[in-house]
HTML snippet that shows the backbone in 3Dmol.js (N, CA, C, O; Angstrom):
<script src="https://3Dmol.org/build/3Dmol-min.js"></script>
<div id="view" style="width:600px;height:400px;position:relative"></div>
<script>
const pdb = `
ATOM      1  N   UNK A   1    -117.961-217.332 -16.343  1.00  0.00           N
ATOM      2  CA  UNK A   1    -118.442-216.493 -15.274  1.00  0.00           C
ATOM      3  C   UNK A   1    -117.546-215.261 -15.143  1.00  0.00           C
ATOM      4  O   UNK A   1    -116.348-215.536 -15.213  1.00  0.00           O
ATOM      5  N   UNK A   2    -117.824-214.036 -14.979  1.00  0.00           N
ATOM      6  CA  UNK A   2    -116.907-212.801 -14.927  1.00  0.00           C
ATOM      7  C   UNK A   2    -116.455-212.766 -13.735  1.00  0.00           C
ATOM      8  O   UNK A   2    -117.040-213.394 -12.853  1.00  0.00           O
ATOM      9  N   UNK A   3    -115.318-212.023 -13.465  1.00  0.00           N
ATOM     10  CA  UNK A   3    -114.722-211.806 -12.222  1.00  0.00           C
ATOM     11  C   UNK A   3    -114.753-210.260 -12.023  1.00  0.00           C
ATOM     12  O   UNK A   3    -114.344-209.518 -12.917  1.00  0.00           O
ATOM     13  N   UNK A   4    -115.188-209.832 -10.969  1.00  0.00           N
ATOM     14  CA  UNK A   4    -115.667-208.323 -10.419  1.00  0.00           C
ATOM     15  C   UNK A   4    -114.353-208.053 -10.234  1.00  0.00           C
ATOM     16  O   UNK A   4    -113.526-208.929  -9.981  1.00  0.00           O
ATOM     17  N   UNK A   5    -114.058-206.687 -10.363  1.00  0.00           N
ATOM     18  CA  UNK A   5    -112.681-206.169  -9.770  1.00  0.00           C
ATOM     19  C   UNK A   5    -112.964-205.489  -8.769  1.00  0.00           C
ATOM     20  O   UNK A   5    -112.056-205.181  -7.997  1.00  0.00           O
ATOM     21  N   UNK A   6    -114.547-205.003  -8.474  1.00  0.00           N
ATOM     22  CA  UNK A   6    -115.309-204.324  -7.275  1.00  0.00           C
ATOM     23  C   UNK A   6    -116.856-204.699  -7.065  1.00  0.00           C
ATOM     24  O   UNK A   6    -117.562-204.750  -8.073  1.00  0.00           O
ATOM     25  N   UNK A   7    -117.216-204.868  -6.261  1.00  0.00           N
ATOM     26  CA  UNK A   7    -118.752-204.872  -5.824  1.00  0.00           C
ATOM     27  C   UNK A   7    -118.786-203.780  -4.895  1.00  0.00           C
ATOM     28  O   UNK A   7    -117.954-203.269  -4.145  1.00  0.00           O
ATOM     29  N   UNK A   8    -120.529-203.482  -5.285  1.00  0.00           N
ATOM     30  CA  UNK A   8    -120.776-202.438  -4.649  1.00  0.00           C
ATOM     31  C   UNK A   8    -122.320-202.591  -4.336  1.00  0.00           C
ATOM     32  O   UNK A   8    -123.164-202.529  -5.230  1.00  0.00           O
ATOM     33  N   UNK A   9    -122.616-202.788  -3.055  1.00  0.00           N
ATOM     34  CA  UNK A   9    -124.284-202.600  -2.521  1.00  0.00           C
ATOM     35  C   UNK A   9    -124.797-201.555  -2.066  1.00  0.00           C
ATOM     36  O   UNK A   9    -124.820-201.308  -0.860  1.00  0.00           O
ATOM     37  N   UNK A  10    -125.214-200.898  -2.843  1.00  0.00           N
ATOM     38  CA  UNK A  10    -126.132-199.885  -3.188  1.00  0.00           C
ATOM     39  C   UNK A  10    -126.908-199.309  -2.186  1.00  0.00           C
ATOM     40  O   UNK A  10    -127.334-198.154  -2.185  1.00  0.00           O
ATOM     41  N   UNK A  11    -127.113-200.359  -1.137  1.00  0.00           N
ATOM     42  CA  UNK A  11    -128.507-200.008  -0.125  1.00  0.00           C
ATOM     43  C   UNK A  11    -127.509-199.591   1.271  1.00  0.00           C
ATOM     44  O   UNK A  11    -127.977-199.114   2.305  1.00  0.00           O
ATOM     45  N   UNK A  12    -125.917-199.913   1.024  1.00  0.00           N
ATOM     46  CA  UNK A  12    -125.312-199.596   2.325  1.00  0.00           C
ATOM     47  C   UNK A  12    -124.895-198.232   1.997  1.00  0.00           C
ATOM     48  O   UNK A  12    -124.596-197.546   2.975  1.00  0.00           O
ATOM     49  N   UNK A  13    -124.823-197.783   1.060  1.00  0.00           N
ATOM     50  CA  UNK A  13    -125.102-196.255   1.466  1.00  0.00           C
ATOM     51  C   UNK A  13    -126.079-195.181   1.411  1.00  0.00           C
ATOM     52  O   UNK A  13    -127.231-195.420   1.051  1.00  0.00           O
ATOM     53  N   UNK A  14    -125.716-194.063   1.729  1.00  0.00           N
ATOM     54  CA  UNK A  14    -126.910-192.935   2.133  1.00  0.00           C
ATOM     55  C   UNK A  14    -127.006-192.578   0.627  1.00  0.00           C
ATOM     56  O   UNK A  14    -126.100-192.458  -0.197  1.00  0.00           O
ATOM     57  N   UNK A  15    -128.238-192.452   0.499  1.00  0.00           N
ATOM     58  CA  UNK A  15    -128.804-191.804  -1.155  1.00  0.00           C
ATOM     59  C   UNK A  15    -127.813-190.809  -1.661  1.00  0.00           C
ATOM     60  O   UNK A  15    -127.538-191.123  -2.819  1.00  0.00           O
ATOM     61  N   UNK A  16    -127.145-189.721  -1.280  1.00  0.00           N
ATOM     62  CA  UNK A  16    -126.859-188.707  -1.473  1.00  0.00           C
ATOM     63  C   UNK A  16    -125.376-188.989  -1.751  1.00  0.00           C
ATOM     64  O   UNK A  16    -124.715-188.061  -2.217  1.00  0.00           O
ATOM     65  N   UNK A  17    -124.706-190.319  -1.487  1.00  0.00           N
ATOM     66  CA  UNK A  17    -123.491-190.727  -1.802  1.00  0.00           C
ATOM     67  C   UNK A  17    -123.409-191.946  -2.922  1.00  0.00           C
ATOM     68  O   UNK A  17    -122.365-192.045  -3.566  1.00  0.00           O
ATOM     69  N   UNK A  18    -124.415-192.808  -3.147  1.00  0.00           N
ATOM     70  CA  UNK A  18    -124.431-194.037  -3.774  1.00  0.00           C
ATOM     71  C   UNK A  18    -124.139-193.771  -5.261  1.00  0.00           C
ATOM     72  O   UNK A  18    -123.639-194.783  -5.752  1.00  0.00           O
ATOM     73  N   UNK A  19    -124.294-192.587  -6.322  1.00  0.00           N
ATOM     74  CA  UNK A  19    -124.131-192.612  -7.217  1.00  0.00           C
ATOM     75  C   UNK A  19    -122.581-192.253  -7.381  1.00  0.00           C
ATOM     76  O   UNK A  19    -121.779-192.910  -8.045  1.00  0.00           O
ATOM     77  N   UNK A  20    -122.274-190.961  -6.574  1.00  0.00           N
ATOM     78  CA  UNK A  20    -120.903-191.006  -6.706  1.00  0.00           C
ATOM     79  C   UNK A  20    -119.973-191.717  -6.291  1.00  0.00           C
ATOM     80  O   UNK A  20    -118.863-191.668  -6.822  1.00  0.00           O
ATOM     81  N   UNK A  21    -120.285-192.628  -5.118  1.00  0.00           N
ATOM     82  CA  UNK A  21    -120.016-193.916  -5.264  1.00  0.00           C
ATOM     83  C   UNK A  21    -119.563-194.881  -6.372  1.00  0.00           C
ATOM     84  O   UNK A  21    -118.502-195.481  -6.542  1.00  0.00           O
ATOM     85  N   UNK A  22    -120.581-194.842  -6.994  1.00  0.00           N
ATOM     86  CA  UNK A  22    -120.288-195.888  -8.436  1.00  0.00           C
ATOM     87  C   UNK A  22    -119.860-195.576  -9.112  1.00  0.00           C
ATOM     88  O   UNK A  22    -119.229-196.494  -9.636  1.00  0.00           O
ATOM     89  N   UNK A  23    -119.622-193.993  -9.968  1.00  0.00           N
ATOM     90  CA  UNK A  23    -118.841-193.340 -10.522  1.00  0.00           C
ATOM     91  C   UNK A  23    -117.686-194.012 -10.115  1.00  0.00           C
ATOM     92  O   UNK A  23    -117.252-194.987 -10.729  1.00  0.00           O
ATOM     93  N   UNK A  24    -117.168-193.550  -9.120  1.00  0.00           N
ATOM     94  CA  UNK A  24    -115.846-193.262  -8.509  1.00  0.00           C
ATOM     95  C   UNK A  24    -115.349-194.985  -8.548  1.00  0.00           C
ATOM     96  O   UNK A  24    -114.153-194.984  -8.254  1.00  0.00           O
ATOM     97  N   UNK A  25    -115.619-195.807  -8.691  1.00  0.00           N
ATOM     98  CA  UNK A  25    -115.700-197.036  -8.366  1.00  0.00           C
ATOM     99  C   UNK A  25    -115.422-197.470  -9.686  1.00  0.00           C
ATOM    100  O   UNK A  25    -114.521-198.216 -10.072  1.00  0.00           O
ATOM    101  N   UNK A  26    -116.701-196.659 -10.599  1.00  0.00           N
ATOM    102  CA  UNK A  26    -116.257-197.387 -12.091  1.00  0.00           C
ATOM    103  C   UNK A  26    -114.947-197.023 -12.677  1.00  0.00           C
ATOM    104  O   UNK A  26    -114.174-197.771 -13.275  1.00  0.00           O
ATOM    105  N   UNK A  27    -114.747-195.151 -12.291  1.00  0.00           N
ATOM    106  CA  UNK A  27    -113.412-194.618 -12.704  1.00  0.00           C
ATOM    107  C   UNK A  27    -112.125-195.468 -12.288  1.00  0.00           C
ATOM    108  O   UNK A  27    -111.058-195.477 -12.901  1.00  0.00           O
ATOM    109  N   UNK A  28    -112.420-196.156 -11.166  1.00  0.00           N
ATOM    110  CA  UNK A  28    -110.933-196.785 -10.777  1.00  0.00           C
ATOM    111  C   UNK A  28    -111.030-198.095 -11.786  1.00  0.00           C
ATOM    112  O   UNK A  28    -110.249-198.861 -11.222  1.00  0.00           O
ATOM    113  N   UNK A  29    -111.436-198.673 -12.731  1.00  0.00           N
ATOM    114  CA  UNK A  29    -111.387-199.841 -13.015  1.00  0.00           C
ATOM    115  C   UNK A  29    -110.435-199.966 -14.575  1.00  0.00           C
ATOM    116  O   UNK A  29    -110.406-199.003 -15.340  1.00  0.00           O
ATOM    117  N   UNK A  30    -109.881-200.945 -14.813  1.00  0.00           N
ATOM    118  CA  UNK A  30    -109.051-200.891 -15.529  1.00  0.00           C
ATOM    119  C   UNK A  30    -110.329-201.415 -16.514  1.00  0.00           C
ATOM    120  O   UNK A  30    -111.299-202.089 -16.167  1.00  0.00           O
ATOM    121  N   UNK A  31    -109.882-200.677 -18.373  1.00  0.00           N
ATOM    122  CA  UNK A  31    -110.475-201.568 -19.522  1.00  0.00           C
ATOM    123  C   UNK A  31    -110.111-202.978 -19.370  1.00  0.00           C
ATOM    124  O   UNK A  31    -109.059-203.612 -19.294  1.00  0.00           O
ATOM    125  N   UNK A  32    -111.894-203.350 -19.348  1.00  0.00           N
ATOM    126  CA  UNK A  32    -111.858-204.447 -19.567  1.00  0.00           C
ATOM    127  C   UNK A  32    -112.238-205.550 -18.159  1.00  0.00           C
ATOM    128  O   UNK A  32    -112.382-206.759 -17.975  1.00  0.00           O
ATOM    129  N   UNK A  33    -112.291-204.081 -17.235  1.00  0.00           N
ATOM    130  CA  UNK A  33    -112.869-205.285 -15.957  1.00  0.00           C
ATOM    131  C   UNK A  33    -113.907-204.507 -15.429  1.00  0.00           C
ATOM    132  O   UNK A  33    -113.948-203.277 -15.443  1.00  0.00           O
ATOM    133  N   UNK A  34    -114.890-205.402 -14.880  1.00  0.00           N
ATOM    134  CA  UNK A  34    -115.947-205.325 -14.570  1.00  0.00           C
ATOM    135  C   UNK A  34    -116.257-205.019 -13.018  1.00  0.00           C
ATOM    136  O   UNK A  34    -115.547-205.463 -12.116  1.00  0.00           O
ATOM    137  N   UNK A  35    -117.536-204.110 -12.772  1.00  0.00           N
ATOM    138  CA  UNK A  35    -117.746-204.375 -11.175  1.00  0.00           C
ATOM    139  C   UNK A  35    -119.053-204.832 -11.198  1.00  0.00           C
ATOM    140  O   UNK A  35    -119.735-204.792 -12.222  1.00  0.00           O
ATOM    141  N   UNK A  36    -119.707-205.543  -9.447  1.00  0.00           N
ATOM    142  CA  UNK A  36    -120.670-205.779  -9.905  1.00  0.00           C
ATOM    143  C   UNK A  36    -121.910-204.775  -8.928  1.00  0.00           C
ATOM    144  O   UNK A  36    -121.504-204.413  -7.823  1.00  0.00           O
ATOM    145  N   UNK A  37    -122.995-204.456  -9.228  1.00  0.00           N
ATOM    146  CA  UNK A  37    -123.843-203.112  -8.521  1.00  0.00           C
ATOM    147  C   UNK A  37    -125.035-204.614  -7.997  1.00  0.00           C
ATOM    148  O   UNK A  37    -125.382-205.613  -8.628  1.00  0.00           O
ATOM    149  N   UNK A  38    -125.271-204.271  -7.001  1.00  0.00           N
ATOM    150  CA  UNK A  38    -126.221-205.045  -6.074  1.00  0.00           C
ATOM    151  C   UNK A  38    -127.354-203.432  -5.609  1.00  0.00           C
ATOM    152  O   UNK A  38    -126.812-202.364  -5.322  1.00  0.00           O
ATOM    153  N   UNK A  39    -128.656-203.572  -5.626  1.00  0.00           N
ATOM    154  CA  UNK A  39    -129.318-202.809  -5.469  1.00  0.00           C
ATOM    155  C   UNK A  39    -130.859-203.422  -5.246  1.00  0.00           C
ATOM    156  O   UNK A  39    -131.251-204.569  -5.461  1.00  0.00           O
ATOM    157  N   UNK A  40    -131.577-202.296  -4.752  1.00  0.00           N
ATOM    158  CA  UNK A  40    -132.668-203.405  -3.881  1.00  0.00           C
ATOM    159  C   UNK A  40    -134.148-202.392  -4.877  1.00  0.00           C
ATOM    160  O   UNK A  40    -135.246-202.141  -4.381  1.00  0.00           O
ATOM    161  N   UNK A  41    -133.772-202.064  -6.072  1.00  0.00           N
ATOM    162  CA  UNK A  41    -134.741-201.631  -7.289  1.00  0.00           C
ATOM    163  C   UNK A  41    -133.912-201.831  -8.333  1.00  0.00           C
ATOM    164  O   UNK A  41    -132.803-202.359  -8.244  1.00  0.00           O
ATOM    165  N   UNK A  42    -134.653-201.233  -9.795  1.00  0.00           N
ATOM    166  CA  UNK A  42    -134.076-201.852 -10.779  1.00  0.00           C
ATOM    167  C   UNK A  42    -133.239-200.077 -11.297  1.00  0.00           C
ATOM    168  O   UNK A  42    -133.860-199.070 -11.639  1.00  0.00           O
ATOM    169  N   UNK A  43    -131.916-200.216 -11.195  1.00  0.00           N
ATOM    170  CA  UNK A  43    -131.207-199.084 -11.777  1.00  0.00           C
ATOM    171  C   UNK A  43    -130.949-198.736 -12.882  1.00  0.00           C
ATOM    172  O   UNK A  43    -129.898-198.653 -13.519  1.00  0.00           O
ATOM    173  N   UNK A  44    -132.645-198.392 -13.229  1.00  0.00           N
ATOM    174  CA  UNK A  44    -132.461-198.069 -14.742  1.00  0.00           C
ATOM    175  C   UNK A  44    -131.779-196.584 -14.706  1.00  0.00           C
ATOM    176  O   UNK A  44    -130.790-196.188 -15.323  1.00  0.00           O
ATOM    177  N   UNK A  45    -132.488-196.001 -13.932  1.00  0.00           N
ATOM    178  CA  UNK A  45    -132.045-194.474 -13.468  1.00  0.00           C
ATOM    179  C   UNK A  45    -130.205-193.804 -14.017  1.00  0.00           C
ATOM    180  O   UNK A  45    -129.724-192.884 -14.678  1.00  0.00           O
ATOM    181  N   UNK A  46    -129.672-195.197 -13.074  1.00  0.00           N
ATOM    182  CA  UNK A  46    -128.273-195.168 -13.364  1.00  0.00           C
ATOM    183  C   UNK A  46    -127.573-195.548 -14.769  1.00  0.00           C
ATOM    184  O   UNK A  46    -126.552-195.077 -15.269  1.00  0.00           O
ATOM    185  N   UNK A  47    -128.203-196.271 -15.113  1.00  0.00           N
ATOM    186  CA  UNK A  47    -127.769-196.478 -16.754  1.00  0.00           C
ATOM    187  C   UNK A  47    -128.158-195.456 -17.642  1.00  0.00           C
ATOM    188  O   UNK A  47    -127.565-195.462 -18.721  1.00  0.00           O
ATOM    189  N   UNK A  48    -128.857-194.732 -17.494  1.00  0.00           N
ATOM    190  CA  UNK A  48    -129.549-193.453 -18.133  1.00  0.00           C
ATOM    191  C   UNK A  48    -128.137-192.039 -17.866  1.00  0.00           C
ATOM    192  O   UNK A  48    -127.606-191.272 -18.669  1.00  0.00           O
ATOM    193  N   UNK A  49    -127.960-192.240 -16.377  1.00  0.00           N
ATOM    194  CA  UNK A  49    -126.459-191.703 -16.061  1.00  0.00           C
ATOM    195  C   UNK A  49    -125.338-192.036 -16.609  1.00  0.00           C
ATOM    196  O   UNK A  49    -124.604-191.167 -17.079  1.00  0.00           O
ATOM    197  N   UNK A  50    -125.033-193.283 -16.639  1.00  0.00           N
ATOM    198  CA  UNK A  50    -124.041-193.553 -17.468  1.00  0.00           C
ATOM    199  C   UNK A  50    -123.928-193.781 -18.667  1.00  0.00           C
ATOM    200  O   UNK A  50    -122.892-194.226 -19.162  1.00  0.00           O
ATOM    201  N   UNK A  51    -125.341-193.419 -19.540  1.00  0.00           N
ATOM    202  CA  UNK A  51    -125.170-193.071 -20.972  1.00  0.00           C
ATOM    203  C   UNK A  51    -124.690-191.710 -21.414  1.00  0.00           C
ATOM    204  O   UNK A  51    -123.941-191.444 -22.354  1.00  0.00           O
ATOM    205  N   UNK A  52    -125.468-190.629 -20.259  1.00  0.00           N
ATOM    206  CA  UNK A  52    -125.406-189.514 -20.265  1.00  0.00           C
ATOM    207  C   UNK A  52    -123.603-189.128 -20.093  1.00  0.00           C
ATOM    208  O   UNK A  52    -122.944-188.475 -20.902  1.00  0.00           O
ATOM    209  N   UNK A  53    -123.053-189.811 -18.675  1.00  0.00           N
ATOM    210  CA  UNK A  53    -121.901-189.306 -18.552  1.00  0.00           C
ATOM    211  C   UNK A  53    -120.745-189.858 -18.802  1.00  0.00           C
ATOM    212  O   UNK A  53    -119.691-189.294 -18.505  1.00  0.00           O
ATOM    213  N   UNK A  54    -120.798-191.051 -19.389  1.00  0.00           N
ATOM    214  CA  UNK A  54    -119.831-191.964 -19.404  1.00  0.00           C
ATOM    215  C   UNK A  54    -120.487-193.074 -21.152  1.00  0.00           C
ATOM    216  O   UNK A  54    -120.544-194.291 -21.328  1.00  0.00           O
ATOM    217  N   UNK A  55    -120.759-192.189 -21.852  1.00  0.00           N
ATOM    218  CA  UNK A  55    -121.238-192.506 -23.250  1.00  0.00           C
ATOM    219  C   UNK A  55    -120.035-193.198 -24.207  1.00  0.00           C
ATOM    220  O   UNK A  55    -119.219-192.580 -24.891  1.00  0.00           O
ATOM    221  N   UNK A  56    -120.120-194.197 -24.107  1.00  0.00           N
ATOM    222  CA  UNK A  56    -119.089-195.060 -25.362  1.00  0.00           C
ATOM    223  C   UNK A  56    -118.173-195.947 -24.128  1.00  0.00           C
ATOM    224  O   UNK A  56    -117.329-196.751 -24.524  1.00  0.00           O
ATOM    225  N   UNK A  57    -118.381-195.759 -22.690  1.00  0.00           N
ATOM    226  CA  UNK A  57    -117.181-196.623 -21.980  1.00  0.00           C
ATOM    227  C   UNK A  57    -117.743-197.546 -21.144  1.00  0.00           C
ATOM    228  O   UNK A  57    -116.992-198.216 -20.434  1.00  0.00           O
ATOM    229  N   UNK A  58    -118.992-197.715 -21.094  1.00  0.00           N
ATOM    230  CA  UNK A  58    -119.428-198.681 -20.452  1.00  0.00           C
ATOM    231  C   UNK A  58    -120.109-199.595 -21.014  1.00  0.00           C
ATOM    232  O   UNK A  58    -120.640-199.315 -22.089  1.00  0.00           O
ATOM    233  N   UNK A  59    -120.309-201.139 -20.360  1.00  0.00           N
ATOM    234  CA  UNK A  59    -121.080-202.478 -21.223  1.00  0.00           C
ATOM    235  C   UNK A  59    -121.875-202.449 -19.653  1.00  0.00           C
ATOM    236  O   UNK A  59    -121.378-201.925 -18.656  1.00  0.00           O
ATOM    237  N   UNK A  60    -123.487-203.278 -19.703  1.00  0.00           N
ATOM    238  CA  UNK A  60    -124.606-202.893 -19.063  1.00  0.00           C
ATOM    239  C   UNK A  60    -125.351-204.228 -19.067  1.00  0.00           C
ATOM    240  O   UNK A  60    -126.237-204.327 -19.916  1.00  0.00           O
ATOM    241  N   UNK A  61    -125.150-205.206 -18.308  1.00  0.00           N
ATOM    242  CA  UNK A  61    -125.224-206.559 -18.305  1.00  0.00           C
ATOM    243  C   UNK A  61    -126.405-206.864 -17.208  1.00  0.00           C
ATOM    244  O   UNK A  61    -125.789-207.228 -16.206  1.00  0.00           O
ATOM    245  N   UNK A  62    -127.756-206.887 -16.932  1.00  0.00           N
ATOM    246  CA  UNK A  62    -128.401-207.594 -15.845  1.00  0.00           C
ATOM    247  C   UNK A  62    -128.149-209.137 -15.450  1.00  0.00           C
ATOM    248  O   UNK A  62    -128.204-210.097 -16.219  1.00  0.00           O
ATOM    249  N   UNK A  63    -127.797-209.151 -13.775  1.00  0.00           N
ATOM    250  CA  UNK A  63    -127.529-210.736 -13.843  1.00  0.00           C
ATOM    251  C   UNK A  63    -128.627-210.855 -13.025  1.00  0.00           C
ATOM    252  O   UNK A  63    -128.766-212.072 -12.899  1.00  0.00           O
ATOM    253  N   UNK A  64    -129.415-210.347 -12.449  1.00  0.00           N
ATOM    254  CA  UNK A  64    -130.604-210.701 -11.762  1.00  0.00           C
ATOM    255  C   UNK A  64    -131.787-209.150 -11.775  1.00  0.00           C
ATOM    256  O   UNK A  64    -131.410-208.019 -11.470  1.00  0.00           O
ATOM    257  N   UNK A  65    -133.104-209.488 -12.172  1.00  0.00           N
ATOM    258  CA  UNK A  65    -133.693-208.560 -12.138  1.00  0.00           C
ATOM    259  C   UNK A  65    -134.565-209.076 -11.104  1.00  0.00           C
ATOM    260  O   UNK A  65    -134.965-210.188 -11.446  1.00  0.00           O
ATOM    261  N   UNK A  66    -135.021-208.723  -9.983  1.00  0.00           N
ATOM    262  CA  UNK A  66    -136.128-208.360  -9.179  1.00  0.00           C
ATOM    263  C   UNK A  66    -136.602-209.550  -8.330  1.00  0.00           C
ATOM    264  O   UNK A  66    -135.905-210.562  -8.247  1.00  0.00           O
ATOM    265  N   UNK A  67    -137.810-209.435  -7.686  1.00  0.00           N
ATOM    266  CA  UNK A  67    -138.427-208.344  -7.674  1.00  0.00           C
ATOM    267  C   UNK A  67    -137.620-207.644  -6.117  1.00  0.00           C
ATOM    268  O   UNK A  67    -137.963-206.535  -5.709  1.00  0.00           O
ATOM    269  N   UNK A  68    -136.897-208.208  -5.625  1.00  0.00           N
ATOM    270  CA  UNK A  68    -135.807-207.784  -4.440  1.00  0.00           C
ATOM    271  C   UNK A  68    -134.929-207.188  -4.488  1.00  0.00           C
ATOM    272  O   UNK A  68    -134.485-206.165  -3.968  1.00  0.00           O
ATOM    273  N   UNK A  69    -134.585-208.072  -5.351  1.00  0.00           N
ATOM    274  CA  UNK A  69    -132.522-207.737  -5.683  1.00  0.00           C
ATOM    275  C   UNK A  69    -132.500-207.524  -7.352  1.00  0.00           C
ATOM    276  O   UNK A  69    -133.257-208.013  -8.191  1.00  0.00           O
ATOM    277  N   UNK A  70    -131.649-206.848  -7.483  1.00  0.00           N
ATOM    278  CA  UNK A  70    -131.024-206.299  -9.206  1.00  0.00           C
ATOM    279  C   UNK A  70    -129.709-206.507  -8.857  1.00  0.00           C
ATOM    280  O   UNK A  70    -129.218-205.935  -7.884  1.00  0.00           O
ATOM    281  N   UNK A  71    -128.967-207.420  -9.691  1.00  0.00           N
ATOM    282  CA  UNK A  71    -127.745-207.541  -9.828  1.00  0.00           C
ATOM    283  C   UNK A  71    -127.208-206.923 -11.183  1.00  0.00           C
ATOM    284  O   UNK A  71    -127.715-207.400 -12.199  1.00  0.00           O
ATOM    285  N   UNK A  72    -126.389-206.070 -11.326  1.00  0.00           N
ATOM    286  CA  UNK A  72    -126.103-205.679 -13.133  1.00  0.00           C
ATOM    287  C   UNK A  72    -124.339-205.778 -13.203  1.00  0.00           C
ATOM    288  O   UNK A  72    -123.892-205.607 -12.069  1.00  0.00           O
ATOM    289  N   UNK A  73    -123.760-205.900 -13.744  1.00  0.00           N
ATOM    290  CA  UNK A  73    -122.388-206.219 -14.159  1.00  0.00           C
ATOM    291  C   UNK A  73    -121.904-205.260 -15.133  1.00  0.00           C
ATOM    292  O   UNK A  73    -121.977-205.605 -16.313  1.00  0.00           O
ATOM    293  N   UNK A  74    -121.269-203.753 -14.770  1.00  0.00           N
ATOM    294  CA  UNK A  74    -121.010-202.914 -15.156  1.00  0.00           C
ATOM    295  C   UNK A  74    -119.567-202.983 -16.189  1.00  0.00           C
ATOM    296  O   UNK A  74    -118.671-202.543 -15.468  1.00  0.00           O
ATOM    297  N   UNK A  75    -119.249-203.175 -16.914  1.00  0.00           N
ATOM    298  CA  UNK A  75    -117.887-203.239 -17.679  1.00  0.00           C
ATOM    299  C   UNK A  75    -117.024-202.016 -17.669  1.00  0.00           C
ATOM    300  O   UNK A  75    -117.682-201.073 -17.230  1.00  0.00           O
ATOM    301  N   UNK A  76    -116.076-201.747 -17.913  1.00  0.00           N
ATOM    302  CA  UNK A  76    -115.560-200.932 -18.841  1.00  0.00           C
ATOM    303  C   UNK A  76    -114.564-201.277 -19.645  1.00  0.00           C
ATOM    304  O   UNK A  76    -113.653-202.065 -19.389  1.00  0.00           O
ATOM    305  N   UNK A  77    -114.852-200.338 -21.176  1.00  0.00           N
ATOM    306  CA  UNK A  77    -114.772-200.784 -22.378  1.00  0.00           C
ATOM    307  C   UNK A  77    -113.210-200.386 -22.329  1.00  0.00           C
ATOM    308  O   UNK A  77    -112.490-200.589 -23.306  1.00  0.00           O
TER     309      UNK A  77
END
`;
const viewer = $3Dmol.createViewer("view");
viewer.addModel(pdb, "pdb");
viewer.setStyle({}, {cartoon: {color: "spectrum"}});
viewer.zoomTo();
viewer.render();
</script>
């Protein structure tokens, strides 16, 4: 079972902060530990972001898809 070094629920913040949010969240994480993103759709959106901006440092794990909750387990490499 992985151990999060951060969780982050998605729906407690305002749209206009939640991505830089997770950025900022993933930037603090040491290689090799994981956070986990709780969200109430499926964040494909955001993985599309973090191919775009963060290309070669992240691993992209779903631990629950839908139709409520999306759990995904963000790494860094």
């Amino acid at each position: 079972m992985l151990q999060f070094a951060a969780k982050i629920n998605a729906p407690d913040f305002p749209p206009r902060e939640k991505h830089p949010m997770i950025f900022k969240t993933f930037d603090e994480l040491k290689s090799g530990e994981f956070m986990e993103l709780t969200n109430d759709h499926d964040p494909r959106p955001l993985q599309y972001q973090f191919m775009m901006e963060r290309q070669d440092q992240f691993t992209w794990e779903y631990l629950e898809e839908g139709p409520d909750v999306w759990r995904v387990a963000i790494g860094k490499k």
